[in-house]
C-alpha positions in Angstrom: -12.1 -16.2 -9.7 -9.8 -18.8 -8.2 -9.8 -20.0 -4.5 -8.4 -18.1 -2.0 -4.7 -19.1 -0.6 -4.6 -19.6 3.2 -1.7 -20.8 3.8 1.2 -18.6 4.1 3.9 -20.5 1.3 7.8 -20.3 2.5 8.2 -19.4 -0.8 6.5 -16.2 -0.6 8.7 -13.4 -0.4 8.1 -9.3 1.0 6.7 -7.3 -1.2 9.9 -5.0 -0.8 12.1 -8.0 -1.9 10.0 -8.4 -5.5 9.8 -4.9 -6.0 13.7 -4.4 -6.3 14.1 -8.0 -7.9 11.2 -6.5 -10.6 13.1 -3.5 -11.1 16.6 -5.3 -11.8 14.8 -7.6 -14.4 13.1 -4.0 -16.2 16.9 -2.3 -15.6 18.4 -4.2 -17.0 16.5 -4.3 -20.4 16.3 -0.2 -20.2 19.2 2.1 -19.5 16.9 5.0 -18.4 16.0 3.0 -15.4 17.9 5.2 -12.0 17.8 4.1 -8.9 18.2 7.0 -6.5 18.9 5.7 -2.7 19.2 7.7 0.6 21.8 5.1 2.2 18.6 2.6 1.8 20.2 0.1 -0.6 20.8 -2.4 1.9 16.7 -2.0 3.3 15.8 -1.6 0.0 17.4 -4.8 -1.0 18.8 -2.8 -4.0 22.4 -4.2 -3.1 21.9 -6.6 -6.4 20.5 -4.0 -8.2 23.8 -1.9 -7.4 26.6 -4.7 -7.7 24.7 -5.4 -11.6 23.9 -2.0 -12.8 26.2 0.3 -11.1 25.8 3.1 -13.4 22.3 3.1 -12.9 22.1 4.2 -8.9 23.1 6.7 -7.5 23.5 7.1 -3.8 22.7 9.9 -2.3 23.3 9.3 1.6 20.9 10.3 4.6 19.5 13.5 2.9 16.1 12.5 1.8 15.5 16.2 0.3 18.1 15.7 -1.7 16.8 11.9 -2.7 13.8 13.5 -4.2 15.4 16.7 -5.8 17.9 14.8 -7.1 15.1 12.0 -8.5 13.3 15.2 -9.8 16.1 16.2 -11.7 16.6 13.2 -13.1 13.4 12.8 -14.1 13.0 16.0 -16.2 15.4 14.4 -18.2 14.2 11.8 -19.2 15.0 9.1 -16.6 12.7 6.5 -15.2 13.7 7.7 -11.4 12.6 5.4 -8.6 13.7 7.7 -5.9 14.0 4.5 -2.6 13.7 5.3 0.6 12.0 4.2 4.3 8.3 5.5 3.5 8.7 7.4 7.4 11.3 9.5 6.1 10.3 10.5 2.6 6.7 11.3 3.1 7.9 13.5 6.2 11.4 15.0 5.7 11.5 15.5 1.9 6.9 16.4 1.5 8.0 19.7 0.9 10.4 18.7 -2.4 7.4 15.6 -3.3 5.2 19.2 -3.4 7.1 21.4 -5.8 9.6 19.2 -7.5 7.4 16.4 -8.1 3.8 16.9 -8.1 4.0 20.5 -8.8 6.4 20.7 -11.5 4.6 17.4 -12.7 7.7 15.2 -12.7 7.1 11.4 -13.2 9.1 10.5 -10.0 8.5 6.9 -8.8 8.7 7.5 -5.1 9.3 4.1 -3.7 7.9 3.8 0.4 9.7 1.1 2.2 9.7 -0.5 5.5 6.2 1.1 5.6 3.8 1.5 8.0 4.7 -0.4 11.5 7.4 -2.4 9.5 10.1 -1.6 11.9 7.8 -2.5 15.0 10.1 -2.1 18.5 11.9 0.6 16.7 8.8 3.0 17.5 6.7 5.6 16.3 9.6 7.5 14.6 10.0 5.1 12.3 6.5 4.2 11.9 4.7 5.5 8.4 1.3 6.4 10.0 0.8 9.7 8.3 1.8 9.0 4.3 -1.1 8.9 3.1 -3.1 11.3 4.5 -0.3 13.9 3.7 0.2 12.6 0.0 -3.5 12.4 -0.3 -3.5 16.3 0.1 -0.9 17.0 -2.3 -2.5 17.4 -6.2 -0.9 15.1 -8.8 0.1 12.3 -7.6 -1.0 8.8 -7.3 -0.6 6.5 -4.1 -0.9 2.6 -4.3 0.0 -0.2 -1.5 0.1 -3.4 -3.5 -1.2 -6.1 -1.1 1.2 -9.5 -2.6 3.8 -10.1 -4.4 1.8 -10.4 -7.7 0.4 -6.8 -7.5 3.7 -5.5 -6.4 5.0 -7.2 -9.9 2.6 -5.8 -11.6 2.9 -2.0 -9.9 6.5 -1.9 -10.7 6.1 -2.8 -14.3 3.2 -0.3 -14.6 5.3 1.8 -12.5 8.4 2.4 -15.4 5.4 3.2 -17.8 3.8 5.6 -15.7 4.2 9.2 -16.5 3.1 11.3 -13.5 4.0 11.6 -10.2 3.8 7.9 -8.1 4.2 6.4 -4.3 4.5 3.0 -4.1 3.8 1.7 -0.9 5.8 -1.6 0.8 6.3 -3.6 3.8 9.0 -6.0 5.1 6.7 -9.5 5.9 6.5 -12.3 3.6 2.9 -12.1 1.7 0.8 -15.0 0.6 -0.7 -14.5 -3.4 -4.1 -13.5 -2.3 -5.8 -15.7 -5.0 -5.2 -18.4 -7.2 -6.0 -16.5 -10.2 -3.8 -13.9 -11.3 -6.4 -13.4 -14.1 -8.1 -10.7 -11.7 -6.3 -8.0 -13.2 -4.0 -5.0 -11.7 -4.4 -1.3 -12.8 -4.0 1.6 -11.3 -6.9 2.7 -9.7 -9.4 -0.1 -9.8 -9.4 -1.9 -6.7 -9.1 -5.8 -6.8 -12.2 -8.2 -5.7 -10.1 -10.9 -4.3 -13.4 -12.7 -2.7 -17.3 -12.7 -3.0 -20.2 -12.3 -0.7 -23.6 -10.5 -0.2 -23.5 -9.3 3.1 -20.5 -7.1 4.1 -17.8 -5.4 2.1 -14.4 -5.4 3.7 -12.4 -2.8 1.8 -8.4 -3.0 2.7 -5.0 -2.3 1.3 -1.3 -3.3 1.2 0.0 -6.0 3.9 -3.6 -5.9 5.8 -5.8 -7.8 3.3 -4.4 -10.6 3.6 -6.1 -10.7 7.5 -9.0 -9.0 5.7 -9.2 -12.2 3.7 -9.0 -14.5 6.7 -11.3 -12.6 8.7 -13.8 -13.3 5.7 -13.3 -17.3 5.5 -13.3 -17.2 9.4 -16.9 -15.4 9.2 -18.1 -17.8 6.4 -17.0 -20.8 8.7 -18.3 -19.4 12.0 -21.1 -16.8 11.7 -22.6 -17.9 8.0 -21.6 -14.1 7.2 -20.0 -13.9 3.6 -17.9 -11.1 2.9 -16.3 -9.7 -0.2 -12.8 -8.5 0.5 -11.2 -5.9 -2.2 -7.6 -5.1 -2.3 -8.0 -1.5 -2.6 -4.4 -1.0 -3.6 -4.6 2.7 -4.7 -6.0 5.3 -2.4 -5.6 7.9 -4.7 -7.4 7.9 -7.4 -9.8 6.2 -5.1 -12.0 3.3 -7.1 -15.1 5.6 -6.4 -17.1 2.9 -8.5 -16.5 0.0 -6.8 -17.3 1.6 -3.4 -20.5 2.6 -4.7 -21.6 -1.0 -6.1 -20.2 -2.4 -2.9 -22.7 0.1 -1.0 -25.3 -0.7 -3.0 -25.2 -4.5 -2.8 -24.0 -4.8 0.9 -25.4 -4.2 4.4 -22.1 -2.8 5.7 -18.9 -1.5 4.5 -15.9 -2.4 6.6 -12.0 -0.4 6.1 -8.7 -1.5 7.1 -5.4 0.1 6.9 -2.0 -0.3 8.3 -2.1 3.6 8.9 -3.6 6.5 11.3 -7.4 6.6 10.9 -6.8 10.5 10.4 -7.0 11.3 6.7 -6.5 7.3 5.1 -8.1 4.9 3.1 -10.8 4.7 5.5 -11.8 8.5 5.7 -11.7 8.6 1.9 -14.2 5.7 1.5 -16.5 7.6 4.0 -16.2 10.9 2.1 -17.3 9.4 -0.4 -19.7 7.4 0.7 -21.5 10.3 2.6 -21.3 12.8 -0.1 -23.2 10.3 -2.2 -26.1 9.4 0.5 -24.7 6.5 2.2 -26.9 5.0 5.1 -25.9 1.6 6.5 -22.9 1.0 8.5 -20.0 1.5 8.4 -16.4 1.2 10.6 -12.9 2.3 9.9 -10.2 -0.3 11.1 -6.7 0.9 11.4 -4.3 2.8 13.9 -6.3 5.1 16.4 -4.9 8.9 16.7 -3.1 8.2 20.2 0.8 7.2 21.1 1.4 4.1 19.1 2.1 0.4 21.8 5.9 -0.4 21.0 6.7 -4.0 19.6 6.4 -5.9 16.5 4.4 -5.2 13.4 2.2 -8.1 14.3 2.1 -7.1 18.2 1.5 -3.9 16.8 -1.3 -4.7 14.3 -3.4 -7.8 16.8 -3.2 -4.7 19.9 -5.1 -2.6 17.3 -7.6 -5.5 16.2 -6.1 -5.6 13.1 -5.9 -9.1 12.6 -8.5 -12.0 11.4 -10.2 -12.1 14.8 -10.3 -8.5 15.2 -11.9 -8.1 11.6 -14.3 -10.8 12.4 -15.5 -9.5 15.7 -15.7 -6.1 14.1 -17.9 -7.1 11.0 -19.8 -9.1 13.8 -20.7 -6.2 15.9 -21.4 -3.8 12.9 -23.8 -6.3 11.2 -25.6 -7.9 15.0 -26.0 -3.4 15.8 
């Protein structure tokens, strides 16, 4: 495994920005590749995409039941469908056509979350993505992944066109930093990504909040002698049930982190696992708490909640010192 990277490169890019510039490069080699936008092609930086392969999107305007109908339709046709849209608005306004016309029917939609999670900061908890995947999570057939940098967002939307069941992707609007040196640690669907290495606690996070996950780690090595592994746990559901396990078994502590509601994420599907299986040691889910969400920017947003390298670190401090 390659070092960690620490320092955030100019040259890193949203995970947002290389999923559409992914998606033009596969596009343009394969006709079936649609598109479908709910007036998003603008946030969903498909505006390329559009101007280069206009008979492959299709705009649908603000009617994100129609976005996923539409994408269903598509789909049963044979179309590679990436149905694009702000991840607030499709996993709330259009759940009940992800239900029945995607998961349901069994239609291998590509439901593409953007702007997710506090993304859109000052504009406020309407346009915050708290709830996705704890409402996805309780829908049958379908898988949910946040790719944490720009390489596993590459490699999600590759897997993505060759993917034939129901799918949400997962993205954010801040530059990410590759979260090792070695891409050789490889990306699949359901098996999370050890991105660091250590004995004593396991810090288990996804999409844009590993990246703090890894700090926190280094800062703990530096500070407290405590040496953590970190996993990218990019796909929720199927959860890596395996890896949690080993982690639980060669750890003291298992800590979570998610840009998302503690209600129903990431974190409550580690600890139902864990508990079903006789799970003992500590344990702490990090992530938004169920009360009216503080107004400002993600990263205002993110440091209030602790989410942040010191928040991590005094978190994995108090859980391992208890």
């Amino acid at each position: 495994m390659g070092a960690p990277i620490t320092n955030t490169d100019p040259n890193n890019q949203p995970n947002q920005d290389v999923f559409s510039a992914t998606l033009l490069e596969l596009a343009k080699a394969d006709r079936d590749i649609v598109a479908v936008t709910s007036d998003s092609r603008g946030s969903g930086k498909l505006v390329t995409f559009g101007q280069t392969l206009p008979k492959q999107i299709v705009e649908i305007g603000i009617a994100e039941q129609n976005l996923v109908g539409v994408a269903a339709g598509l789909a049963s046709a044979g179309k590679k469908a990436f149905a694009v849209s702000p991840a607030c608005f499709l996993t709330a306004r259009a759940l009940e056509q992800i239900k029945n016309d995607v998961a349901y029917s069994d239609n291998p939609v590509r439901l593409i979350g953007i702007s997710a999670g506090v993304s859109y900061g000052a504009l406020g908890t309407t346009h915050h993505s708290l709830h996705d995947y704890a409402v996805l999570r309780a829908i049958n057939n379908i898988t949910i992944v946040a790719p944490a940098d720009n390489f596993e967002t590459r490699e999600a939307v590759k897997l993505a066109v060759k993917h034939q069941k129901p799918l949400y992707l997962r993205f954010g609007k801040k530059p990410m930093p590759l979260l090792t040196e070695d891409e050789g640690i490889g990306f699949e669907f359901g098996k999370g990504r050890v991105v660091k290495q250590g004995p004593d606690v396991a810090i288990i996070a996804n999409g844009e909040t590993v990246y703090p996950a890894l700090q926190a780690a280094e800062k703990l090595a530096k500070e407290s002698g405590i040496r953590a592994t970190v996993v990218s746990m990019h796909t929720i559901k199927p959860l890596d049930a395996q890896l949690v396990l080993e982690l639980a078994e060669k750890t003291q502590a298992i800590i979570t982190v998610e840009e998302h509601m503690v209600n129903g994420g990431l974190g409550e599907a580690c600890a139902s696992l864990l508990l079903q299986n006789g799970y003992n040691k500590p344990f702490k889910m990090m992530g938004i708490p169920d009360e009216y969400t503080v107004t400002g920017s993600q990263v205002e947003i993110l440091n209030h909640y602790g989410i942040s390298a010191d928040g991590i670190a005094e978190v994995v401090n108090g859980v391992l010192v208890s």
